[in-house]
Structure formats: C-alpha cells, structure tokens
C-alpha positions in Angstrom: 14.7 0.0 18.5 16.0 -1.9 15.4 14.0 -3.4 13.0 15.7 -6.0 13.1 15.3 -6.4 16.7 11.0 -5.4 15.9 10.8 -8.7 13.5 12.5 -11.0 16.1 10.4 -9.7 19.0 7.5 -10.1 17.1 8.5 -13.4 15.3 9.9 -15.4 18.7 6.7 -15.4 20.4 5.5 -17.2 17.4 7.9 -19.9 17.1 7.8 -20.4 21.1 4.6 -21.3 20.6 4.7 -23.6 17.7 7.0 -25.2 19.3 5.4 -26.3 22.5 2.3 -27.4 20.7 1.7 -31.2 19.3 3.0 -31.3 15.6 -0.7 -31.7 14.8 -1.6 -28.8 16.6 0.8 -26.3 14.8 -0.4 -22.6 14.3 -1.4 -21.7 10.4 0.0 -18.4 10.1 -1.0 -16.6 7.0 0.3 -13.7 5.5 -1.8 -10.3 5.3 -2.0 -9.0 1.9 -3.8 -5.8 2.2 -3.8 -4.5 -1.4 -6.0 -7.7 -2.7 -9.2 -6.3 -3.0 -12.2 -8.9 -1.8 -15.3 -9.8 -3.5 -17.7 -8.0 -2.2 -15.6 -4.4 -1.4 -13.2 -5.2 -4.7 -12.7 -1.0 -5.8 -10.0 0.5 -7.7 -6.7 1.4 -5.1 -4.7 3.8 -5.5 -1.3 4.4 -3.5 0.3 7.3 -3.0 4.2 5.6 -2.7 6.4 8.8 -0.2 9.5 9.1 1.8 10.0 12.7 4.1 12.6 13.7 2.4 10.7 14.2 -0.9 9.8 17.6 -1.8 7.7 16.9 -4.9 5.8 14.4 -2.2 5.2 16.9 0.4 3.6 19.3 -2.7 1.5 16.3 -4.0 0.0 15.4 -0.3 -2.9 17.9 -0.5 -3.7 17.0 -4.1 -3.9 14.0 -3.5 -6.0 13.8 0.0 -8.4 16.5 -1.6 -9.1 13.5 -4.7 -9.2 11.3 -2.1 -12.3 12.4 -0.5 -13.8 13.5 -3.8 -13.6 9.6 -4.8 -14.2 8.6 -1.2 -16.4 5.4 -1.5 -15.6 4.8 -4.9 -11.6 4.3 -5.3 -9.5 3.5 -2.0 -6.9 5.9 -2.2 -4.1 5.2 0.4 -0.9 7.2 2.0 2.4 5.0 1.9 5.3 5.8 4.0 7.9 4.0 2.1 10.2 4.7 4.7 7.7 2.9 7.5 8.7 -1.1 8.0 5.7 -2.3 8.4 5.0 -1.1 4.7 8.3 -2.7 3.1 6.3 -5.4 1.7 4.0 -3.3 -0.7 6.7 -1.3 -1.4 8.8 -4.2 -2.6 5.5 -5.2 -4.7 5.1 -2.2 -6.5 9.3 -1.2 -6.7 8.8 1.9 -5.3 12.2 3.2 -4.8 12.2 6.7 -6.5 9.3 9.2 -5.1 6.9 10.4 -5.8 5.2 7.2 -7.1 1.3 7.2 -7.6 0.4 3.4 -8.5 -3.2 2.5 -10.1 -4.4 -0.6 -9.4 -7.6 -1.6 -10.8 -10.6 -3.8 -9.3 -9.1 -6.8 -10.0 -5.7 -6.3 -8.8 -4.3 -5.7 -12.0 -1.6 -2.4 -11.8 -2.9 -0.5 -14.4 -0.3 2.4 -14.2 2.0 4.8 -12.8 3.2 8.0 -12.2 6.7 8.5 -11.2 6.3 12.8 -10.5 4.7 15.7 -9.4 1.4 15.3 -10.8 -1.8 17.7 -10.9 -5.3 17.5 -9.7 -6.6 17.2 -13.2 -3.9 14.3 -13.9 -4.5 12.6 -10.9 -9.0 12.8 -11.2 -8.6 12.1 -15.1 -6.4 8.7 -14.2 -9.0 7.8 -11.4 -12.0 8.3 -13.8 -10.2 6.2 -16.0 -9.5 3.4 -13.5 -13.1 3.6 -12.7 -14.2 3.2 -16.3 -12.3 -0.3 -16.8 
C-alpha cells in the first residue's frame, strides 16, 4: 500500500465526518507533536535519526540502546526509522537526511546538538551528561 493511498485512507474518514456535522459542531483536530516535552515529565530527548541501509547505523544501534538504559529515567532516548512515514514529520524537523544523525534536545525543547557519524560510548554518555547538566 502507498503512502499516499495510507494518508487518504486515513484522512477521508475525517473529512466525511466533518462534513456531515453542523458547522458549529466541526471536529478540532490537533496535531501530535511528540518531541515537546510536558511540564511535569519535561527530560532531555535524544533521537537516534537511521535508515537500513546505513552501516555506521546498524554499528551505532547497540551503543546507543546500552546508554539508553544506563540513562533510562533520566534522558528519553528514542530509535527513529527515517525511512518509516509515520516519522516524516520529526525527521523534517530535525533535517535528518544524511545518517547516522544523533540529535540532543534539551528540557526545554531547545536542540542543543548533533552528531552526524559513528560515535562512541564515551562520546555519546559524555554529551548526555552534558545535556543533563544544562
């Protein structure tokens, strides 16, 4: 199946809908933005930006889900399949077109950094103690 053909299944319904309730009575749709940290969970987030194809990816995978659970409570440290539709719009947020791409974002939302490369365990934990120190 397309994803082209995905959006418009899943957008038709929608407008069906809308369209058969009073003008008043419209539904409020509101897009889902799931890097925005809240205020009572607001952590550090870290994404790990990969496609299948990526070599240097596939070596940084481990690393990376070993910090993960080392930080686990402390930094949200998330997998993204750049490839994956449903992701397009965090990747279009972050431009993450060349992989591997580790983005730091800090408490507030604010992107701190980036790798754009293999990285290291001691790279990757010294950045993360560092986004936990701001």
């Amino acid at each position: 199946m397309s994803a082209n053909f995905r959006r418009v299944a899943l957008v038709v319904p929608v407008l069906i809908i809308q369209t058969l309730l009073a003008p008043g009575c419209a539904l409020a749709v509101k897009p889902v933005t799931p890097d925005k940290p809240t205020q009572k969970t607001a952590r550090p987030i870290v994404y790990d930006f990969s496609a299948s194809y990526c070599v240097p990816c596939k070596v940084i995978k481990p690393i990376f889900e070993e910090v993960q659970k080392e930080y686990k409570g402390r930094v949200d440290m998330e997998e993204i399949d750049a490839e994956d539709e449903k992701n397009k719009a965090l990747v279009d947020k972050y431009q993450a077109t060349a992989f591997p791409l580790i983005v730091f974002v800090d408490a507030h939302g604010k992107r701190t950094g980036d790798f754009n490369r293999k990285i290291t365990k001691k790279e990757l934990v010294d950045r993360v103690e560092k986004l936990l120190a701001k």
